[in-house]
Structures are given as C-alpha cells and as structure tokens.
C-alpha positions as CSV (number, residue, x, y, z in Angstrom):
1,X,0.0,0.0,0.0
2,X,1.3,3.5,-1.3
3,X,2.4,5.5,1.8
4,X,1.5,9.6,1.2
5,X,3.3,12.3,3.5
6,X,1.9,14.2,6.3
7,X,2.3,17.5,6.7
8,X,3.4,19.5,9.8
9,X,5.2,22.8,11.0
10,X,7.7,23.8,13.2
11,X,8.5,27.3,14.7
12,X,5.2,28.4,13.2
13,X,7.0,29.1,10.0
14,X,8.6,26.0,8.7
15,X,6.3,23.4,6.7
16,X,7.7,19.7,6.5
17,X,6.3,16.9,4.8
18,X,6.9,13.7,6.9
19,X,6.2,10.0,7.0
20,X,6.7,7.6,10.1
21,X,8.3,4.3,10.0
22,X,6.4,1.4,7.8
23,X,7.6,-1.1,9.9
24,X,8.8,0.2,13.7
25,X,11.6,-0.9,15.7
26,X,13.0,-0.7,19.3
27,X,15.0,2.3,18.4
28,X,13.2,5.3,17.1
29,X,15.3,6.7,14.5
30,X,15.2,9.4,12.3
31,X,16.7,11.0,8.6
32,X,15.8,14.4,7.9
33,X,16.1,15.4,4.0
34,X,17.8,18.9,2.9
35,X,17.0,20.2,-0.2
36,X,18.9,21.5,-3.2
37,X,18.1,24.9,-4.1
38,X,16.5,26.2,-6.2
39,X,14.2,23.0,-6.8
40,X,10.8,21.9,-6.4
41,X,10.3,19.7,-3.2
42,X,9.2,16.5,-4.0
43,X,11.1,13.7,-2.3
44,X,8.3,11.4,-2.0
45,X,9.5,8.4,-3.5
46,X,12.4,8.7,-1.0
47,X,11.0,9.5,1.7
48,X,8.8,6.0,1.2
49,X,12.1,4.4,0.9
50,X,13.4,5.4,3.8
51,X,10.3,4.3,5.5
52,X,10.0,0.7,4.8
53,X,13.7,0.7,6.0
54,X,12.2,1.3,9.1
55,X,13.3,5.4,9.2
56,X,10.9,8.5,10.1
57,X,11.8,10.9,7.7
58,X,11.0,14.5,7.2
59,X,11.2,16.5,4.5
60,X,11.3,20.6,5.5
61,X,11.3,23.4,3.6
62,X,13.8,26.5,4.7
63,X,12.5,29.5,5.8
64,X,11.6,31.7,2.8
65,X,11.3,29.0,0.6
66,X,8.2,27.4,-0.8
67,X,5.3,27.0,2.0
68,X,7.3,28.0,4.9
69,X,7.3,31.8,6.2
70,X,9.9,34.2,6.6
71,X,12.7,35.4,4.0
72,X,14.9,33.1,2.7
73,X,18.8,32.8,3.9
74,X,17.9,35.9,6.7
75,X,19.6,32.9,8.6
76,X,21.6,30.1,7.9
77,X,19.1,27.5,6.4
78,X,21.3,24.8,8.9
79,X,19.9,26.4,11.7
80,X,16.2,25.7,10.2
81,X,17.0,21.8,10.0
82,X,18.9,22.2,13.7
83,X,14.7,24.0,14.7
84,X,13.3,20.6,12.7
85,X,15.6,18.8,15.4
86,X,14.9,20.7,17.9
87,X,10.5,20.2,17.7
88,X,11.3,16.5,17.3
89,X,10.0,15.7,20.7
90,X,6.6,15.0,22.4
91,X,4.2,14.8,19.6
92,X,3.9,16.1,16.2
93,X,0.7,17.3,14.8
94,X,-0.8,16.5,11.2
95,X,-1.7,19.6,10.5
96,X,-4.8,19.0,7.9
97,X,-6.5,16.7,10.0
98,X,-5.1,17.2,13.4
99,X,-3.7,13.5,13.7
100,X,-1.0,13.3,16.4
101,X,2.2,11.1,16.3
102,X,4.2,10.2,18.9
103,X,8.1,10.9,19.0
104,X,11.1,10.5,20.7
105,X,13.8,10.1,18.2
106,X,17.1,7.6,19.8
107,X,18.9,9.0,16.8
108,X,19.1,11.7,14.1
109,X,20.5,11.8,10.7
110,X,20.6,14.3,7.8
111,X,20.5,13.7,4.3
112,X,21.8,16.9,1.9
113,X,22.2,17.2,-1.9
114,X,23.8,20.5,-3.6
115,X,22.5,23.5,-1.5
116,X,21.0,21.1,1.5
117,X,24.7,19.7,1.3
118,X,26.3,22.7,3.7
119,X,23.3,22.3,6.0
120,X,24.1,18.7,6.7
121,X,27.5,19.3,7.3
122,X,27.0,21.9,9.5
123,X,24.4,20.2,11.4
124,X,26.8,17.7,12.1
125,X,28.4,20.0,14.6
126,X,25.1,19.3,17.1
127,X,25.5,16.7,19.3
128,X,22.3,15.5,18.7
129,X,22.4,14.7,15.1
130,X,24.7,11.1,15.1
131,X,26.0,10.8,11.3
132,X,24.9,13.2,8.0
133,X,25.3,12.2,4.1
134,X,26.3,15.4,2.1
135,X,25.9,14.8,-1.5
136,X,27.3,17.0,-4.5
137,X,27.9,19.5,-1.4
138,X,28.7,23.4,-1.9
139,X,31.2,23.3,0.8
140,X,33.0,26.8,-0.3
141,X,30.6,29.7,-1.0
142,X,33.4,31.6,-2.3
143,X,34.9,29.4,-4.6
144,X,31.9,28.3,-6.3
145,X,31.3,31.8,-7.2
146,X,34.3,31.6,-9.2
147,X,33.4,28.9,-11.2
148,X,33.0,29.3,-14.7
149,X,30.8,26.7,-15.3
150,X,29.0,26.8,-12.1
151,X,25.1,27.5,-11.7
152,X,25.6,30.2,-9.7
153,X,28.2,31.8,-11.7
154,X,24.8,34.1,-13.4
155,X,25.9,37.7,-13.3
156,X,22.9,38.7,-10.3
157,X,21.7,35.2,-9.5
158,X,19.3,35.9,-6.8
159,X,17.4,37.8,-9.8
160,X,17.4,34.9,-11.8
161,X,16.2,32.5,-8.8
162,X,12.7,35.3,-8.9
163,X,12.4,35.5,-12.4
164,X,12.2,31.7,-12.6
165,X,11.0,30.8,-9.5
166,X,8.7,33.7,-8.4
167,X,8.0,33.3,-4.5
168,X,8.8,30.1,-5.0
169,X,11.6,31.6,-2.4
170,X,11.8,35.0,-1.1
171,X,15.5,35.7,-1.9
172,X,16.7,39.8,-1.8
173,X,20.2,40.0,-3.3
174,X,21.5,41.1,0.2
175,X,20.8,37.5,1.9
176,X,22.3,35.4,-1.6
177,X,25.3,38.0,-1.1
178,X,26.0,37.2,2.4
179,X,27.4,32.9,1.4
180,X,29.7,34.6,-0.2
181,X,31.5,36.1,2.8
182,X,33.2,33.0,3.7
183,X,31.8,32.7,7.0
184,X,27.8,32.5,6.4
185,X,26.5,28.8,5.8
186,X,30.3,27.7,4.7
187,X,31.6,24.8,5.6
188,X,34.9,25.4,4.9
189,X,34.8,28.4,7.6
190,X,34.3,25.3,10.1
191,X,37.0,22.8,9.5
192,X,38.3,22.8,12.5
193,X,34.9,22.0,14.2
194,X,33.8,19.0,12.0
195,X,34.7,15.7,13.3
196,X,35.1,13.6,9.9
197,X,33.6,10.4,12.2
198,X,30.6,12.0,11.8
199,X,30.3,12.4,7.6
200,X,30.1,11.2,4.6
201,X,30.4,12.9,0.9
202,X,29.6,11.8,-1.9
203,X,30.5,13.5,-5.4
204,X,31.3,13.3,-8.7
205,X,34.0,14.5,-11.2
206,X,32.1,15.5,-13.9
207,X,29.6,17.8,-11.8
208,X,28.8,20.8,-13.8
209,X,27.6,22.2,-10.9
210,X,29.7,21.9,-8.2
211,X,33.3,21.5,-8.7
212,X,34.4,18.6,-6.8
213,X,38.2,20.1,-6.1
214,X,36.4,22.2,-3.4
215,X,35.1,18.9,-2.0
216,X,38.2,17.0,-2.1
217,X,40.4,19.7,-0.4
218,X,37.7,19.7,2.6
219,X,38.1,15.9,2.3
220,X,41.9,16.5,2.7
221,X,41.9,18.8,5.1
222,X,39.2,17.6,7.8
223,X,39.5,13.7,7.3
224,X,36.0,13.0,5.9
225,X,35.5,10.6,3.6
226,X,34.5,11.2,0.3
227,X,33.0,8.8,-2.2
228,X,34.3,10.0,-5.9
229,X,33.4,8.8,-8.8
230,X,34.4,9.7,-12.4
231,X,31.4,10.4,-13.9
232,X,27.9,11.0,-12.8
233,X,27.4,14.7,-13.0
234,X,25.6,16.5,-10.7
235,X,24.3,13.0,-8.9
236,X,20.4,12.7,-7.2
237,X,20.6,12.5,-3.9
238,X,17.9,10.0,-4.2
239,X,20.0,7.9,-6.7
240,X,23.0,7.9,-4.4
241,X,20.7,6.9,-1.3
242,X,19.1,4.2,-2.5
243,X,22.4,3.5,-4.8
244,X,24.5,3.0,-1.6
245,X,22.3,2.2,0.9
246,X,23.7,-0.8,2.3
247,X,27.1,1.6,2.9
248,X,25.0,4.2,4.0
249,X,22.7,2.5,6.2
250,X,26.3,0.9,8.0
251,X,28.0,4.5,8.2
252,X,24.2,5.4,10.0
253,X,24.9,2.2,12.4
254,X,29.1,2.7,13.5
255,X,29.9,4.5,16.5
C-alpha cells in the first residue's frame, strides 16, 4: 500500500512533509532530507524508501522557501534543519487533519544534496544529530562563485532564482550575497569544528555544478570521507541513497 506524506510545521513558520516508519523498531530513528536549491520539493518516493527501511523521515522546507514563512537565507538555512531537530520531541501534529504522532527520536540523521549539502555538514556539529550524508555539497561559498561553469556563476543570480521561480523563495540579493562572505552557511569556515567520524560525501567529477576540487580539499583537510566517482554529473541525492544504501545505512549504524 502506497504510503503519502503528512504535513506539519515547526517554529510556526517551517512546513515539513513527513512519513513515520512502515515497519517500527526498538529504536526510534530518524533521517531528515535537505534540499537542493532552487528546486521543487518533491522527495516522495524517498522518503517512502526510507520508510519501509524502518526510518521517520521529514522533509522541511527552509524559511523563505516554498510553504514556509519568513525570508529566505535571513539565517543560515542549517539552523532551520537544527529547529526541525529541535521540535522532534513530544508529539507532532498533522496539521490538515489534526492527527498526532508520537516521537522520541534515539537517533538523528541528515540527508543533503547541492545547497542542502552545507546544512548537513554543519548540522553535524550538534550533538544530537549522530551521522549526516552530504551529496554533491557546496562546501566553499566563495569558490563556487568563481566557477565558470557553475550554476551560480549568473551575473545577479538571486534575480534569476525570482524571475524563474517567483515566491517560490523569497530571496533579496543582500541575503544570496551574504554565502559569499566566507563565513555564512560555509563549511569550509568550520574545519576545525567537524569531526570527519561523523560524515560522509559523496561527489562526482564530472559535476557541472559543483566543482568537486572544493570537496576533495575539505576531504583533505578535515579527514571525511569522500566517495568519488568519475562520472555522474551533478548526482540525485535519491540515486545515491538508494544506490548505496547498504554503505550508508552501515555509516548510520558505526559509533
């Protein structure tokens, strides 16, 4: 039987779909899903994947950016998966027909692709999430910019994210700006903070996206280990979870 995602919201402002596990366990365990930006979020057929392997998994929307309120990057969009994290407690409310679930998670994982990439790596640095899978990851805000054959290399690019996107994401050029900075949603401004035990990358060489030199040097320099393949392009997150989930769902299990 086709599972279909809830819907609920944290912090008043930020919508997440969600399903609970198929099939529950002793532990409660849970994956939370960053998105790529821009895209449209649809990660159904993932998030029912995740399920019958026994996961609850949510699927939030950053402030700013589709259903959820506020202004899009006015804060890091890590901190909006770290106030997912933080309502995971008690009970969560279906909000169109007032169902509740209960919830007390033993364990916390995030999932990021692309732009969701940073925020898993950064959420990493809360004790409460255990292990994160950053995929295709911008891990260097400033040297993506100078790209030539990067997305974002588009002269004003938070213009471009309206024009094709409308308030699909409330972006002002001031808040895109501000990840180029260095220090704002960077991973690379955190190297010394991120315990490599704690991540996976994956990536691919032929991403015409994200250039995967910026991923290996973080690799190099911080000890996490990077999965990189020759070809691919800019790989699906849900390809590469379901791809390698018998090493990711290990990497979720080691201390």
């Amino acid at each position: 039987m086709t599972q279909y995602p809830f819907r609920t919201r944290f912090k008043k402002e930020i919508v997440a779909e969600f399903l609970p596990p198929a099939r529950p366990g002793k532990k409660q365990r849970v994956i939370i899903l960053c998105d790529g930006m821009p895209s449209v979020p649809n990660r159904r057929s993932l998030m029912q994947f995740l399920s019958r392997k026994g996961y609850w998994v949510f699927h939030p929307r950053y402030r700013g950016a589709w259903e959820s309120g506020g202004q899009f990057l006015a804060k890091s969009p890590h901190l909006d998966i770290l106030d997912v994290v933080s309502g995971l407690k008690g009970k969560i409310k279906e909000r169109a027909y007032g169902k509740t679930f209960p919830i007390k998670p033993d364990e916390i994982f995030v999932v990021g692709g692309s732009f969701g990439g940073p925020a898993a790596i950064l959420c990493s640095l809360d004790k409460r999430v255990k292990k994160v899978v950053a995929n295709c990851p911008v891990v260097d805000w400033p040297a993506s910019k100078a790209g030539d054959k990067a997305e974002t290399s588009h002269k004003n690019y938070a213009a471009y994210v309206r024009e094709a996107f409308g308030n699909g994401y409330r972006l002002t050029d001031r808040n895109w700006n501000k990840l180029y900075s260095g220090k704002f949603y960077n991973p690379m401004h955190h190297i010394k903070e991120i315990d490599p035990s704690k991540i996976i990358m994956f990536h691919a060489k032929d991403d015409p996206v994200v250039n995967w030199r910026s991923v290996a040097k973080l690799s190099k320099l911080t000890g996490v280990k990077l999965k990189l393949q020759n070809r691919g392009g800019h790989i699906s997150t849900p390809y590469v979870v379901e791809k390698y989930w018998k090493q990711i769902s290990k990497f979720f299990k080691s201390k």
